[in-house]
C-alpha positions as CSV (number, residue, x, y, z in Angstrom):
1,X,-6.5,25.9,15.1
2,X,-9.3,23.0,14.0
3,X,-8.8,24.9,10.6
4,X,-5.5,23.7,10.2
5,X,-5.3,20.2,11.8
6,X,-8.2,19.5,9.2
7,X,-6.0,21.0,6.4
8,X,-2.9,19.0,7.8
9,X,-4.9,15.7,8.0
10,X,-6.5,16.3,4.9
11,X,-3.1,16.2,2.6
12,X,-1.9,13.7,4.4
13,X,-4.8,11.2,3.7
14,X,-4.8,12.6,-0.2
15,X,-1.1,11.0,0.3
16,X,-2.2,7.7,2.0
17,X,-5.9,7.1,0.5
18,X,-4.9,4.0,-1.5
19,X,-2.0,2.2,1.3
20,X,-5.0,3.1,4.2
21,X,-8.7,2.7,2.4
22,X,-9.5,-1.1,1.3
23,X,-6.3,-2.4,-0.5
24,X,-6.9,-0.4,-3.7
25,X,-3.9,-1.5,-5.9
26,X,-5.4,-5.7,-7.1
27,X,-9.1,-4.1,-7.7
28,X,-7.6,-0.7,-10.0
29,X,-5.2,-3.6,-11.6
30,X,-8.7,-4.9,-12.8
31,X,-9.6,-3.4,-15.9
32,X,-13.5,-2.5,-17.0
33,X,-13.8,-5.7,-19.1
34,X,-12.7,-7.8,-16.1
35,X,-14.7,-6.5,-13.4
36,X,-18.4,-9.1,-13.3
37,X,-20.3,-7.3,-15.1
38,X,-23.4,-8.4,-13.4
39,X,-22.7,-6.9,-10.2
40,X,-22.2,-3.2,-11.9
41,X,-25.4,-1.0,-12.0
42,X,-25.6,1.2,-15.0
43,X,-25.3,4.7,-14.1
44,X,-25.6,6.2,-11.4
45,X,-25.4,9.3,-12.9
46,X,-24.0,11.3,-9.9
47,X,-23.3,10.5,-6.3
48,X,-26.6,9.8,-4.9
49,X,-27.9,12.9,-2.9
50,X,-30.6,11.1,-0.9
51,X,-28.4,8.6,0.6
52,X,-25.7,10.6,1.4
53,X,-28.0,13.3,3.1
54,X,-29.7,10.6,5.2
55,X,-27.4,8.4,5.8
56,X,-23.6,8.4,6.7
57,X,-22.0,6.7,3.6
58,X,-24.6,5.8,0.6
59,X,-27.5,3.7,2.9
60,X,-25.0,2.7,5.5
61,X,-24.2,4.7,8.9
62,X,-21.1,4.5,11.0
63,X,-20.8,1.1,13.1
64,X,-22.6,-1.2,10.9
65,X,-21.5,-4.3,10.8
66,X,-20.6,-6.3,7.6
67,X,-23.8,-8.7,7.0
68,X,-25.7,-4.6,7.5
69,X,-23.7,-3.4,4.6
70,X,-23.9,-6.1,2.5
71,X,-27.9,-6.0,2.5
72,X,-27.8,-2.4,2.4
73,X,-26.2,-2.9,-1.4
74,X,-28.5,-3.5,-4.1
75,X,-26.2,-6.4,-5.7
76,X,-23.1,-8.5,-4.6
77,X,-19.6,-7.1,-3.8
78,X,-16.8,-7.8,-6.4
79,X,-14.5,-7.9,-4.3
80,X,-13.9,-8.5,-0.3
81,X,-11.5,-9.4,1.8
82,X,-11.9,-9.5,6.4
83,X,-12.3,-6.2,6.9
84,X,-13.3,-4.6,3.1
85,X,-15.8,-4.5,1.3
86,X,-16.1,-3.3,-2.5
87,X,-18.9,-2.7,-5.4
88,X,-18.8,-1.2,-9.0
89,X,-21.1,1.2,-10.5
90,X,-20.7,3.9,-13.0
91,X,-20.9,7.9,-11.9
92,X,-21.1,10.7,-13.7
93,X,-20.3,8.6,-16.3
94,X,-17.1,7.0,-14.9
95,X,-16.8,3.5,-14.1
96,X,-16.2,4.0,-9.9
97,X,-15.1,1.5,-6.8
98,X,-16.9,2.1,-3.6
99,X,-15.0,0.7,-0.9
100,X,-16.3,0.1,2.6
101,X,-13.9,-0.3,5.1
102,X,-14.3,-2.0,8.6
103,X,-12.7,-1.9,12.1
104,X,-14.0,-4.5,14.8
105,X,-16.8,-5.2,11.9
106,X,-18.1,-1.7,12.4
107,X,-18.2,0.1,9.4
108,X,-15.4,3.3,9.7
109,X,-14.9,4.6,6.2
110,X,-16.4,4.1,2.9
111,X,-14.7,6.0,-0.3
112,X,-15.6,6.7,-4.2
113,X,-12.6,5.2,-6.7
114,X,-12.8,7.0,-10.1
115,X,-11.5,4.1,-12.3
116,X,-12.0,5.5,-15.9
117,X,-8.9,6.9,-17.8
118,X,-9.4,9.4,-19.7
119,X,-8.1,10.7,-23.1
120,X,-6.8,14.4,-22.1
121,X,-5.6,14.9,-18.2
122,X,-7.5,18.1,-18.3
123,X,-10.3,16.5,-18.4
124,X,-9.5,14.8,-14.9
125,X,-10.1,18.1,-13.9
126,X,-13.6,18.5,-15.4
127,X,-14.9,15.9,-13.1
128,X,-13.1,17.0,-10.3
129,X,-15.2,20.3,-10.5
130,X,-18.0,18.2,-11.5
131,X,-17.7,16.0,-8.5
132,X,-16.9,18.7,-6.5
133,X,-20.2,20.8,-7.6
134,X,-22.5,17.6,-7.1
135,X,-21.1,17.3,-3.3
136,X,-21.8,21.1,-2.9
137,X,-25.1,20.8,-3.6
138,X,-25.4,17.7,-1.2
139,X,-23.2,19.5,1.9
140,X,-23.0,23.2,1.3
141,X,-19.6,25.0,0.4
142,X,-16.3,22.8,1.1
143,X,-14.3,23.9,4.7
144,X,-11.2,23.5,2.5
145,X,-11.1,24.3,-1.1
146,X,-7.7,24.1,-2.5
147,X,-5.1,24.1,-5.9
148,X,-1.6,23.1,-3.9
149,X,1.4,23.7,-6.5
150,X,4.6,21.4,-5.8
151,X,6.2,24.5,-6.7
152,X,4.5,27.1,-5.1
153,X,6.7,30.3,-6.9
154,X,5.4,28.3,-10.3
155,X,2.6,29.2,-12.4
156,X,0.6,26.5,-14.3
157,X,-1.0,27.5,-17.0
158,X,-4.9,26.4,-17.2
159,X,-3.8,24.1,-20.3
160,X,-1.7,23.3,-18.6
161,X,-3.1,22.0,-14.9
162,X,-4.1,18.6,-16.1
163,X,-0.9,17.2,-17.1
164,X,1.1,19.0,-13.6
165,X,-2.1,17.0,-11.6
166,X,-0.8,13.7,-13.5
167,X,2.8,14.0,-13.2
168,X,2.2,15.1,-9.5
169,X,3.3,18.9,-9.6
170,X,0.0,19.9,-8.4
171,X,-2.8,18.4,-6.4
172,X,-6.4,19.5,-5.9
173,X,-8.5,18.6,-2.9
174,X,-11.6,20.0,-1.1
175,X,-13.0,19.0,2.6
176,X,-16.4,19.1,4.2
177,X,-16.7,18.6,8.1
178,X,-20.2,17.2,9.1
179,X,-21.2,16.5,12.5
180,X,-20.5,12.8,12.0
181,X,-18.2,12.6,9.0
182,X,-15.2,14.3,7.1
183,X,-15.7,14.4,3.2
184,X,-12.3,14.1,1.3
185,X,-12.3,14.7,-2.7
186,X,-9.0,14.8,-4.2
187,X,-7.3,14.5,-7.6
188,X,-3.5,13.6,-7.6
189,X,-0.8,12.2,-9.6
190,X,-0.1,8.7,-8.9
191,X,2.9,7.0,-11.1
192,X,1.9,9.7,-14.3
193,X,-1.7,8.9,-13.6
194,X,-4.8,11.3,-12.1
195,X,-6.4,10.2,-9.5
196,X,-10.0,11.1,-8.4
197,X,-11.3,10.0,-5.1
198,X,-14.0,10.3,-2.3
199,X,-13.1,9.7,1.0
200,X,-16.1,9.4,3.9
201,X,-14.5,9.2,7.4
202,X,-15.5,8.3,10.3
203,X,-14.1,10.0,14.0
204,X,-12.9,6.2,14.3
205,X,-12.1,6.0,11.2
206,X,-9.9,9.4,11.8
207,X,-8.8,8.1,15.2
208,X,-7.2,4.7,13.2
209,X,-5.3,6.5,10.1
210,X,-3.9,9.3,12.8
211,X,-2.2,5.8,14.7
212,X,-0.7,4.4,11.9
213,X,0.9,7.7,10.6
214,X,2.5,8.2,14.4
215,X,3.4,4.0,14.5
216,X,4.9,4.5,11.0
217,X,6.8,8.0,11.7
């Protein structure tokens, strides 16, 4: 039964992760040459195994506050609002957004936001599994490990996959269930785009997105 309520909740934030997780849409309106380029570390290469195995999200843990956050970060947000906080770096080679997100001034969620476009939607799909292989390592084999056609009686071809995620006829998306937190990755089609993400959520943060789907339905 867990098995599907996790499967249920998981679609359902790969469907809310922008409206719910920081206010997305004015930073990916920012393009690479606009974000400060001072507060953007090089590369990070890939999602930092250390801090996510010791920690809850990168060096910060569920329930920090703010002013904890902030000095856990090795330069200053670019963007941040009462309850948000947000930094730039580059992984696996793409320019990425991590958001925290607060509730009370306790942290609740903190997400990756793969910015880079890319010239071939297939390629989306690269990282994905690249992404998805790096986290592996990090958290063992996903809970939920998924391809979901629009269409389900329709077969994509693998040529094929990258432009269906992009136009929204097809939607990857893997889960991981920790004792503390439940890892989201998802690519999607959002307005003919592909759209990779990381979502780290706390049982608050859970608790929270599960209210405003029932005060919204």
């Amino acid at each position: 039964m867990k098995y599907y309520v996790k499967l249920i909740t998981l679609i359902t934030f790969a469907l809310l992760i922008f409206a719910c997780s920081n206010e997305k849409n004015t930073a990916d309106q920012k393009s690479s040459s606009q974000v400060k380029q001072e507060n953007v570390k090089k590369d990070d290469s890939k999602i930092d195994p250390d801090a996510i195995e010791h920690y809850d999200f990168r060096k910060a843990k569920w329930g920090m506050s703010m002013k904890e956050v902030r000095e856990s970060e090795d330069s200053d947000p670019v963007l941040e609002s009462d309850n948000t906080l947000d930094y730039s770096t580059f992984i696996l080679g793409l320019q990425t957004q991590i958001g925290y997100t607060f509730y009370n001034d306790e942290l609740i969620r903190g997400g990756f936001f793969f910015l880079t476009k890319l010239d071939n939607n297939n390629k989306y799909v690269d990282k994905y599994l690249k992404i998805k292989e790096e986290l592996i390592k990090v958290n063992g084999e996903p809970v939920i490990d998924t391809e979901l056609p629009k269409d389900p009686y329709k077969t994509i071809a693998p040529e094929d996959k990258g432009d269906a995620v992009c136009n929204g006829d097809l939607l990857y998306a893997a889960q991981w269930n920790l004792p503390n937190t439940d890892i989201q990755l998802t690519l999607r089609g959002e307005n003919s785009e592909c759209k990779i993400t990381v979502l780290y959520q706390s049982d608050e943060s859970v608790r929270q997105l599960l209210k405003e789907r029932m005060k919204n339905e």
